[in-house]
ROSE-4610 file (N, C-alpha, C; in Angstrom, 1 decimal, always signed):
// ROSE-4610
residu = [X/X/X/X/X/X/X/X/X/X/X/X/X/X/X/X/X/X/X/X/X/X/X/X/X/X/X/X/X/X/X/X/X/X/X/X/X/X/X/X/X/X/X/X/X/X/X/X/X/X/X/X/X/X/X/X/X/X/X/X/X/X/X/X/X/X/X/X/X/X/X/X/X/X/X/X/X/X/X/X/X/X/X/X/X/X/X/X/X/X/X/X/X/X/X/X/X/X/X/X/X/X/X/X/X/X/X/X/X/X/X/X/X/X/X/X/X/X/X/X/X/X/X/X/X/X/X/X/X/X/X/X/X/X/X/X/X/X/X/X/X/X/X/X/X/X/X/X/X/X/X/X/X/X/X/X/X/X/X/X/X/X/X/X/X/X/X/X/X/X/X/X/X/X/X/X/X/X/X/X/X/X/X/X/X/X/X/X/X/X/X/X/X/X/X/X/X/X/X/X/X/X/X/X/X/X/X/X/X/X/X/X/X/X/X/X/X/X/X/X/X/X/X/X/X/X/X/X/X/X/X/X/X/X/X/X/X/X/X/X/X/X/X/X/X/X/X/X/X/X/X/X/X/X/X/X/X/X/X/X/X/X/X/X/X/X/X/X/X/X/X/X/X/X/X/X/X/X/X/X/X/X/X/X/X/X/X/X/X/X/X/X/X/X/X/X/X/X/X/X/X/X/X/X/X/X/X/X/X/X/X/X/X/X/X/X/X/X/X/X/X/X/X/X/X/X/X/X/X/X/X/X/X/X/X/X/X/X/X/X/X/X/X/X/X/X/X/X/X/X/X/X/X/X/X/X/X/X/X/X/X/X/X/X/X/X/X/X/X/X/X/X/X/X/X/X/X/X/X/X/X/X/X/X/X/X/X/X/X/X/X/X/X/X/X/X/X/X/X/X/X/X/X/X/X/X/X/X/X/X/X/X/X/X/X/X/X/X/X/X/X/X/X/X/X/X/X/X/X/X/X/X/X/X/X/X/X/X/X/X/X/X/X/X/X/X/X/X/X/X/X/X/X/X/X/X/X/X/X/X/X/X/X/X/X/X/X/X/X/X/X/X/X/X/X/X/X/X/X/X/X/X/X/X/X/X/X/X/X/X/X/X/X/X/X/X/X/X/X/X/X/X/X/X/X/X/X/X/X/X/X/X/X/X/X/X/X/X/X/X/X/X/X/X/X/X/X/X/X/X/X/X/X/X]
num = [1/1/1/2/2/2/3/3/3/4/4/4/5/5/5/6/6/6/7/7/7/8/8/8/9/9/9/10/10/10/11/11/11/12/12/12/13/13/13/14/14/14/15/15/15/16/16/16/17/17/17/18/18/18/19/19/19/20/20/20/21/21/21/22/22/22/23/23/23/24/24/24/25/25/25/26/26/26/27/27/27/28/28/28/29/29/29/30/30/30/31/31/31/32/32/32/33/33/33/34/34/34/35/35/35/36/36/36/37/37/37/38/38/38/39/39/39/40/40/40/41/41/41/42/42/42/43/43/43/44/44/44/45/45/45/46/46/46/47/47/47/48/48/48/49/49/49/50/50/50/51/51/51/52/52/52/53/53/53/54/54/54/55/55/55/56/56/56/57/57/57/58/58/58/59/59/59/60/60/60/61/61/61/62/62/62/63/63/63/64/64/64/65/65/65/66/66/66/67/67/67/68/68/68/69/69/69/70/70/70/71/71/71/72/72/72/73/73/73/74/74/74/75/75/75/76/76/76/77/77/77/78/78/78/79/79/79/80/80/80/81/81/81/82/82/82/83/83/83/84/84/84/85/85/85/86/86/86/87/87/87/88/88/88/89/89/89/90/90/90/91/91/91/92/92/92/93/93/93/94/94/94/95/95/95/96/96/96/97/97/97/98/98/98/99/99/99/100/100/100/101/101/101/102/102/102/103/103/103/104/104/104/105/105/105/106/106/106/107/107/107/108/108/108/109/109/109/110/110/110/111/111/111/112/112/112/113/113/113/114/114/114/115/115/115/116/116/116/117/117/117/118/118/118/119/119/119/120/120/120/121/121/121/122/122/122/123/123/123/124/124/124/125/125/125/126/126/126/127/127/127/128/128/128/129/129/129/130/130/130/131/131/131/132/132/132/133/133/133/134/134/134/135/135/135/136/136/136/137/137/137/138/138/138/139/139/139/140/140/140/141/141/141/142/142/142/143/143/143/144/144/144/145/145/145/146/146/146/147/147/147/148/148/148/149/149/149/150/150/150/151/151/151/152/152/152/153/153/153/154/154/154/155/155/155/156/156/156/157/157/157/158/158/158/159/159/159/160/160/160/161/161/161/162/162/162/163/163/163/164/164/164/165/165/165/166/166/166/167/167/167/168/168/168/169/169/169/170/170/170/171/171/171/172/172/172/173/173/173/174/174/174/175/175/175/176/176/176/177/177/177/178/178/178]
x = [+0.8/+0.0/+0.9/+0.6/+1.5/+1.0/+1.6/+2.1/+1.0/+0.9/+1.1/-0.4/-0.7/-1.5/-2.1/-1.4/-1.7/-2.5/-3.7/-5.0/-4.8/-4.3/-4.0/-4.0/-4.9/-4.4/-3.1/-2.3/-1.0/-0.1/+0.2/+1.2/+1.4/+2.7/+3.0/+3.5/+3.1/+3.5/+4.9/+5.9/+6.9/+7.8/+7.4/+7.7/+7.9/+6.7/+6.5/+7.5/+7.8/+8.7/+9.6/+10.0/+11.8/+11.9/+11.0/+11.4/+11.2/+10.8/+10.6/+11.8/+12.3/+13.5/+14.5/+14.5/+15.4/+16.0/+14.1/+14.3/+14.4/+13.9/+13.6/+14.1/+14.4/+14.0/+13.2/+12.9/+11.5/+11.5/+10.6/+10.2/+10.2/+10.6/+10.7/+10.1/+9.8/+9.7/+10.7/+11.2/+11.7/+11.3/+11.2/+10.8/+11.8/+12.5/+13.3/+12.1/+11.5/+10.8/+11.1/+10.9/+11.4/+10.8/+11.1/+10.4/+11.0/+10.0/+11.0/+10.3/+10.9/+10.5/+9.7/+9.0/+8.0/+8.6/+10.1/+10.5/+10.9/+10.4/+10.4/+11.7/+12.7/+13.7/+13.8/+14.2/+14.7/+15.3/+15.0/+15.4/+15.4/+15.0/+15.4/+15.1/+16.2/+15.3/+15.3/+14.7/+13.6/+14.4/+14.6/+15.4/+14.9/+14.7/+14.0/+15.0/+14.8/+15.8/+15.2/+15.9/+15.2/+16.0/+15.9/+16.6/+16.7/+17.6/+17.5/+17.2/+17.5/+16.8/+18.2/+18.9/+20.3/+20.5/+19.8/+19.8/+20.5/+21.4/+22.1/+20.9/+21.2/+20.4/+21.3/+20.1/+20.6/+19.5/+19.8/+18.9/+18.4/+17.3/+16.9/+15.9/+15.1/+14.1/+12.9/+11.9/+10.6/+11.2/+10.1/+10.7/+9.7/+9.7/+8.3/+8.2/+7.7/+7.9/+6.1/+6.0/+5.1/+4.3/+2.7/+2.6/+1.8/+1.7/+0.8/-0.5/-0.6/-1.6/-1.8/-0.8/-0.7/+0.0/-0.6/+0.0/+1.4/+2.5/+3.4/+3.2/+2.2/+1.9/+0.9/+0.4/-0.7/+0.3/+1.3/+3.0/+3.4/+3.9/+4.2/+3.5/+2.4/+1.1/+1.1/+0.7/+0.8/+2.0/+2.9/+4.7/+4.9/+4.5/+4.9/+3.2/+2.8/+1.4/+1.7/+2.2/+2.6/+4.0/+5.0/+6.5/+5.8/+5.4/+5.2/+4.1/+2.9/+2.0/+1.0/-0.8/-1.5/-1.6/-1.0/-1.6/+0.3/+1.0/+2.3/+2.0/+0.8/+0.5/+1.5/+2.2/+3.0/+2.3/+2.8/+2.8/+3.9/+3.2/+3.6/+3.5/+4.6/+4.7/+4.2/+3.4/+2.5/+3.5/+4.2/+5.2/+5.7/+6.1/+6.2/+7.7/+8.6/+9.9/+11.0/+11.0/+11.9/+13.4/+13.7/+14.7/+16.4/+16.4/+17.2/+16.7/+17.0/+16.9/+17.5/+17.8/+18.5/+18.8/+19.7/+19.4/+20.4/+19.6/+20.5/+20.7/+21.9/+22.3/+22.6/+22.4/+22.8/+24.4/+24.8/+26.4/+27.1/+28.2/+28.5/+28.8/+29.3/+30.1/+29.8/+28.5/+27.8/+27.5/+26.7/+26.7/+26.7/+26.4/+26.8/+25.7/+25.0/+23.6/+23.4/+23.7/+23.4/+22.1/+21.8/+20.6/+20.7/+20.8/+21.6/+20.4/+19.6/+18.0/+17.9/+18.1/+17.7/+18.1/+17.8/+18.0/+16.8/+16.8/+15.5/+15.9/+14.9/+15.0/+14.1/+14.6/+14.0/+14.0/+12.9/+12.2/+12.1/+13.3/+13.6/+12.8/+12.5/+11.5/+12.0/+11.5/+12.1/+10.5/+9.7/+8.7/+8.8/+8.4/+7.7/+6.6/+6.7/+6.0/+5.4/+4.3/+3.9/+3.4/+3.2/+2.2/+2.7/+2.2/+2.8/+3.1/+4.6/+4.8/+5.3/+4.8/+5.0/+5.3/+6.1/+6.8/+5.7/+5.6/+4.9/+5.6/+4.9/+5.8/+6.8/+7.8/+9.3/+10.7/+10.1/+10.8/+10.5/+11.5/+11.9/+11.2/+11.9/+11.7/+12.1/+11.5/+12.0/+12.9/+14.4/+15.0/+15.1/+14.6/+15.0/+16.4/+17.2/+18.3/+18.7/+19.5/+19.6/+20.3/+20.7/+21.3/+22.6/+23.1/+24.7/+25.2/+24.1/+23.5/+23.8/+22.9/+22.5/+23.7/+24.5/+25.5/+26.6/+26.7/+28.1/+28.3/+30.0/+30.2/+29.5/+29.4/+28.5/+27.1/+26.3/+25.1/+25.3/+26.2/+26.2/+26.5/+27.7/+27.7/+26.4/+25.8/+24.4/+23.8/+24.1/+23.2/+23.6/+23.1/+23.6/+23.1/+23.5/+23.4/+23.3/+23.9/+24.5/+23.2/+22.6/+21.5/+22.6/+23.3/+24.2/+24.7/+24.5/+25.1/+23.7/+22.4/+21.1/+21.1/+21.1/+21.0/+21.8/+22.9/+24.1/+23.0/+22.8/+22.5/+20.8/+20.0/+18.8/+19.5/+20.5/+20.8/+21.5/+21.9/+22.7/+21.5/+20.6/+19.4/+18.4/+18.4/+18.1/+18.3/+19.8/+20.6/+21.0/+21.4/+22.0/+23.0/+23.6/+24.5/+26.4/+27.0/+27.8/+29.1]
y = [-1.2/+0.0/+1.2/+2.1/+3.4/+4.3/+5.6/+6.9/+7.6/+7.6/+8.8/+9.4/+10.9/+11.7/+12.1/+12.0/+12.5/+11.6/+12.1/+11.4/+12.0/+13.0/+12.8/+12.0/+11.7/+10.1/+10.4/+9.3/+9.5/+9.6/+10.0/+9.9/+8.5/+8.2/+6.7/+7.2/+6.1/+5.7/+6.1/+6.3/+6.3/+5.5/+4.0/+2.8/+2.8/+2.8/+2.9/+3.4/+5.0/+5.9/+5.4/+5.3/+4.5/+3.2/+2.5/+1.1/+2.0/+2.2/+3.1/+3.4/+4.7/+5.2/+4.7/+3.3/+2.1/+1.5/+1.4/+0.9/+1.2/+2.6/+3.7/+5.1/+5.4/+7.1/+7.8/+8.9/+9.3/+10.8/+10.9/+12.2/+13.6/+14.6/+15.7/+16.9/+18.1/+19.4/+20.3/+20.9/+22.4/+23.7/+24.6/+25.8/+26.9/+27.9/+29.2/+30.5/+30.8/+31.7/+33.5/+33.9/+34.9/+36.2/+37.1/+38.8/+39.0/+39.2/+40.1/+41.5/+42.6/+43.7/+43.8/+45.2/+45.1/+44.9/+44.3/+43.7/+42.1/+41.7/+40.4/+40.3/+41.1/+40.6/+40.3/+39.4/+38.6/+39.6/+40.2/+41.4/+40.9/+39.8/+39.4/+37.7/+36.9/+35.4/+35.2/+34.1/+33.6/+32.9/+32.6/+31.6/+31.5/+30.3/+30.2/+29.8/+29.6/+29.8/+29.0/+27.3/+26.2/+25.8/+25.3/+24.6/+23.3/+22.4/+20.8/+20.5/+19.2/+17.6/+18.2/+18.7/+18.5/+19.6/+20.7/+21.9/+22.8/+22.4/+23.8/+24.4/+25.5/+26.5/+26.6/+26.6/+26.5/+27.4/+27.5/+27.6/+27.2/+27.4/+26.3/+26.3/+25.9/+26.4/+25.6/+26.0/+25.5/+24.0/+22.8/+21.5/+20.4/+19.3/+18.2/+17.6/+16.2/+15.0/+15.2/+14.6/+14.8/+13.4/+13.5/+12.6/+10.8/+10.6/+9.6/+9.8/+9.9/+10.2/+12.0/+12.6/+13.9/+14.6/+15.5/+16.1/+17.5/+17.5/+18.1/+19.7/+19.8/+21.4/+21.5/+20.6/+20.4/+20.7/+19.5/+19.7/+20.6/+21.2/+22.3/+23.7/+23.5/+24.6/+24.5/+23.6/+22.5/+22.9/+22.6/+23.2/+24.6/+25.6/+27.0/+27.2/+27.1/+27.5/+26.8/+25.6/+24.9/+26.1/+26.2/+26.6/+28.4/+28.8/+30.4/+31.5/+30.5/+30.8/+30.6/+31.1/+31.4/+32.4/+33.5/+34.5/+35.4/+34.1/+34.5/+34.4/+34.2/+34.7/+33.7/+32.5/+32.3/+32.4/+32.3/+32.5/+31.1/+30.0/+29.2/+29.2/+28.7/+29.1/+27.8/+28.1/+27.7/+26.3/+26.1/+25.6/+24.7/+23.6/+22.9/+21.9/+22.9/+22.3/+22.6/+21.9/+22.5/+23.2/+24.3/+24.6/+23.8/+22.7/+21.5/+20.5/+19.2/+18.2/+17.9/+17.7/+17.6/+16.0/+15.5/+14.2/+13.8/+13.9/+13.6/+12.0/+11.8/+10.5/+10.2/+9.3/+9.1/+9.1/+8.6/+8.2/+10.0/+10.3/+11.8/+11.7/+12.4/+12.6/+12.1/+11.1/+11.0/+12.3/+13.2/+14.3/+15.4/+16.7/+17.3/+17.6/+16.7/+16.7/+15.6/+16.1/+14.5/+14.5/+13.4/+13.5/+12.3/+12.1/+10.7/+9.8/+10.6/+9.6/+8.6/+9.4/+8.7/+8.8/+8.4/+8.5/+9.6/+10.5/+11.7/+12.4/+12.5/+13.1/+14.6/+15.5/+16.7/+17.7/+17.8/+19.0/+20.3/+20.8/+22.5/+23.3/+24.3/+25.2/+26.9/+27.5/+29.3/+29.5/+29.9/+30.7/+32.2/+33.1/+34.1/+34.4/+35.2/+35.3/+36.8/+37.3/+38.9/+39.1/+38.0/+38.3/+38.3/+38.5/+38.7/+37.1/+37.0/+35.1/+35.7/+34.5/+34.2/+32.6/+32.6/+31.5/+30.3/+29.1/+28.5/+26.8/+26.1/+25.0/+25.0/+24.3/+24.2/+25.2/+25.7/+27.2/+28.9/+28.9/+30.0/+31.3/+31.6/+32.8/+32.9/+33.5/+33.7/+34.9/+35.0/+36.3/+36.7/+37.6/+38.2/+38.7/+38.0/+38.3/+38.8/+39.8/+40.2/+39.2/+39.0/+38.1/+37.8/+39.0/+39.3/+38.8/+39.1/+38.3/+36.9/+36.4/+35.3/+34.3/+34.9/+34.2/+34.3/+34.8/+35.4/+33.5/+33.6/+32.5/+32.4/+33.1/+33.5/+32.5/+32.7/+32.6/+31.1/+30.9/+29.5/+28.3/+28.9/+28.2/+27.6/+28.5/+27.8/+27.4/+26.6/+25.7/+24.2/+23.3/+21.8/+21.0/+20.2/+19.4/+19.5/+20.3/+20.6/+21.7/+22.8/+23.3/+24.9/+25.1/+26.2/+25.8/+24.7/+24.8/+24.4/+24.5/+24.5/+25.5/+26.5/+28.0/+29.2/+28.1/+29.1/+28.6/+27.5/+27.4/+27.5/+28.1/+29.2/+30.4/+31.1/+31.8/+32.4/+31.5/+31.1/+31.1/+30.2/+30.6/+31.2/+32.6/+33.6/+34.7/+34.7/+35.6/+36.5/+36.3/+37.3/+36.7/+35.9/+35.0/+36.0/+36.8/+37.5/+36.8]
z = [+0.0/+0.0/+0.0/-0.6/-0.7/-0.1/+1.0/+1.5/+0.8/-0.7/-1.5/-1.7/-1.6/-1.1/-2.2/-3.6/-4.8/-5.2/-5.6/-6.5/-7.8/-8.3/-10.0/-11.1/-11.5/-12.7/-13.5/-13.7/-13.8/-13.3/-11.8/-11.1/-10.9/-10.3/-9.5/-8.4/-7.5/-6.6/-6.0/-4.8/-4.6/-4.9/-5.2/-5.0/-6.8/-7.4/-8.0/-9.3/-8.6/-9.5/-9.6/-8.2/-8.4/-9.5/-9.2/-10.1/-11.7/-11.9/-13.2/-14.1/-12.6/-13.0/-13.1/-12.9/-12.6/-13.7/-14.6/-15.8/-17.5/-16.9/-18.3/-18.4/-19.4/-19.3/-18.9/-18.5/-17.4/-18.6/-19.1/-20.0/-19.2/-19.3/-18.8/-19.8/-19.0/-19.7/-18.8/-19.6/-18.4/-19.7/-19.1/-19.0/-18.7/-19.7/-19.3/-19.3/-18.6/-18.3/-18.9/-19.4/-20.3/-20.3/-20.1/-20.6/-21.6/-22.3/-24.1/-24.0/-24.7/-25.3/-26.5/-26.7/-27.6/-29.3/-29.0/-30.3/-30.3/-29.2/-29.4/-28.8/-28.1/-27.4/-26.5/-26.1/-24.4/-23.7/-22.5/-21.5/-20.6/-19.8/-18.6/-18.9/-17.9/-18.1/-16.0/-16.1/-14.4/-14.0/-13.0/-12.3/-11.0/-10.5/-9.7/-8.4/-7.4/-6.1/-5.1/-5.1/-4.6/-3.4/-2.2/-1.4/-1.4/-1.9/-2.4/-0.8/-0.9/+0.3/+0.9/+0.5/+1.2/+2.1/+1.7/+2.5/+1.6/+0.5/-0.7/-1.3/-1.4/-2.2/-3.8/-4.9/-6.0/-7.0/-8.0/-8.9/-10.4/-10.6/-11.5/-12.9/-13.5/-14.1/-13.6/-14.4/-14.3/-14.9/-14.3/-14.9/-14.3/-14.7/-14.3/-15.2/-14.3/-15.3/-16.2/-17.4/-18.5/-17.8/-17.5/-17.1/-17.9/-17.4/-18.5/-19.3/-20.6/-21.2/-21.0/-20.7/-21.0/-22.0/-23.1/-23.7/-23.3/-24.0/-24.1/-23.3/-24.4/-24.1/-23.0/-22.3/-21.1/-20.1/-20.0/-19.2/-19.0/-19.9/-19.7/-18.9/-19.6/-18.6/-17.3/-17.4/-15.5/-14.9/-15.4/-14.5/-14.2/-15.1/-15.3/-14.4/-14.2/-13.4/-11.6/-11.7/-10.8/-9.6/-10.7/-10.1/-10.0/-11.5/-11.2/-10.6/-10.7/-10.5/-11.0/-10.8/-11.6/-13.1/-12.6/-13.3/-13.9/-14.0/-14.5/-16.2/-17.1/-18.2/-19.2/-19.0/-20.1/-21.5/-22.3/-23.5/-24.5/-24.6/-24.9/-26.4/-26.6/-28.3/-29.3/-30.0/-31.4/-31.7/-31.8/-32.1/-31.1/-30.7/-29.7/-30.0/-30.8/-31.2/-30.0/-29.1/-28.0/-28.6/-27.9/-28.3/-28.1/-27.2/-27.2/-26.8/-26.9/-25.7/-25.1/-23.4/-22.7/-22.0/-22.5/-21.8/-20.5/-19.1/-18.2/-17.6/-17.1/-16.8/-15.3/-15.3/-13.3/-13.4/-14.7/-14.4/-15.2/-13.9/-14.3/-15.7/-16.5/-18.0/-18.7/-19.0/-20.3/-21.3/-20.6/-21.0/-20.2/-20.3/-19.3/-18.4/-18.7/-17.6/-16.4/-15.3/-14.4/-13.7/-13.4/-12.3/-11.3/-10.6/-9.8/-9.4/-10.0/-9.7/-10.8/-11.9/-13.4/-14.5/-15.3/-17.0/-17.3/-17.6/-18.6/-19.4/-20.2/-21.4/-21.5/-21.6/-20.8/-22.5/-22.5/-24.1/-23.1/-23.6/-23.1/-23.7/-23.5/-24.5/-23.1/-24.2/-23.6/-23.9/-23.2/-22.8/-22.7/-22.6/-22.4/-21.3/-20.7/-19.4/-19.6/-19.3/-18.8/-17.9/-16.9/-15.8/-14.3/-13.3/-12.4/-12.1/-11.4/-11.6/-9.2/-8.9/-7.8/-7.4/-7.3/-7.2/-6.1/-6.3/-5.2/-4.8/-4.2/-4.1/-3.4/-3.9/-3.0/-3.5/-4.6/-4.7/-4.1/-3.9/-2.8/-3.4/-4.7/-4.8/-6.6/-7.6/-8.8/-8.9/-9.4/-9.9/-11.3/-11.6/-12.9/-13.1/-14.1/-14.9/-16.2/-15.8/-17.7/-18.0/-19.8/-19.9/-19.8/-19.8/-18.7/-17.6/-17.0/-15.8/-15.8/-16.5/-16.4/-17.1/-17.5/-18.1/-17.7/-16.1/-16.0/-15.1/-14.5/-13.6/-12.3/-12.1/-10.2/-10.7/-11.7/-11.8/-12.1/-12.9/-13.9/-12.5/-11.7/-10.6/-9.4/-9.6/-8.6/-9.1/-10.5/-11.4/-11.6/-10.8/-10.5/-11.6/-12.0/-12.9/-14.1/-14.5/-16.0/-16.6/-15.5/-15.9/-16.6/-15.8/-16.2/-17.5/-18.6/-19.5/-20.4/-19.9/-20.8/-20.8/-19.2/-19.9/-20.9/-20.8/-22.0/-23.3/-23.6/-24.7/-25.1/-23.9/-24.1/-24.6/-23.9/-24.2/-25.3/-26.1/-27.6/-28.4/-28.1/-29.2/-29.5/-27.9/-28.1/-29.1/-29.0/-29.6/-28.5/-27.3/-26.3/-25.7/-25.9/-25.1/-25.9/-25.3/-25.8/-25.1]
């Protein structure tokens, strides 16, 4: 019998997840959360400011596993409503071509993504945000960064598991990454 509090169709079990993650890739979305100008430019990107199991503070993006029998773009809605709020407005784009895929591995230096839980395969996508976003859940707090900002070492450092090097390459396919 399982713990677990969640009546959502599609979750698993605790028990459950693990054997999962044991045996497969586990599907992901993450989310770079974005303000652009009235030219369509990226002026600030989100970062969210989480406390791990361990007690480090880090930061992160929006992110969650896609659940069974759920669509991509439903995922995504659900995470960015979930992490930013109700009424943070994303603006999900027409188009559902993630801007990379990220594949992280339990074992370090496969690629430069780890996750010591599992094997996932994570559809990045850069959003657009206009609305007021308040962070909820087990994140602390969202910061807005220019992309200066956001790309300097200070920033890239509080990014665990190879997320400092998804956001270089949000930031490359923005066109602001200098």
């Amino acid at each position: 019998m399982s713990d677990t509090t969640e009546t959502t169709p599609g979750w698993l079990t605790s028990d459950d997840l693990e054997l999962a993650r044991a045996r497969m890739p586990i599907l992901y979305v993450e989310a770079v959360p974005v303000r652009v100008d009235n030219n369509g430019e990226v002026t600030h990107i989100g970062l969210l400011l989480r406390i791990g199991r361990d007690g480090t503070v880090s930061r992160s993006f929006v992110s969650g596993r896609v659940l069974h029998h759920e669509r991509v773009r439903d995922a995504l809605l659900r995470h960015l409503e979930k992490d930013l709020g109700p009424v943070a407005l994303p603006r999900v784009p027409a188009s559902l071509q993630p801007f990379t895929v990220a594949e992280y591995f339990p074992t370090l230096g496969v690629t430069p993504f780890h996750d010591p839980r599992q094997h996932a395969v994570s559809l990045a996508y850069i959003v657009p945000v206009t609305g007021d976003c308040r962070p909820r859940q087990d994140a602390l707090d969202l910061v807005w960064f220019t992309p200066e900002e956001a790309s300097s070492q200070v920033v890239q450092n509080e990014m665990p598991g190879g997320h400092g090097v998804l956001l270089k390459q949000a930031l490359a396919y923005v066109g602001t990454l200098s």
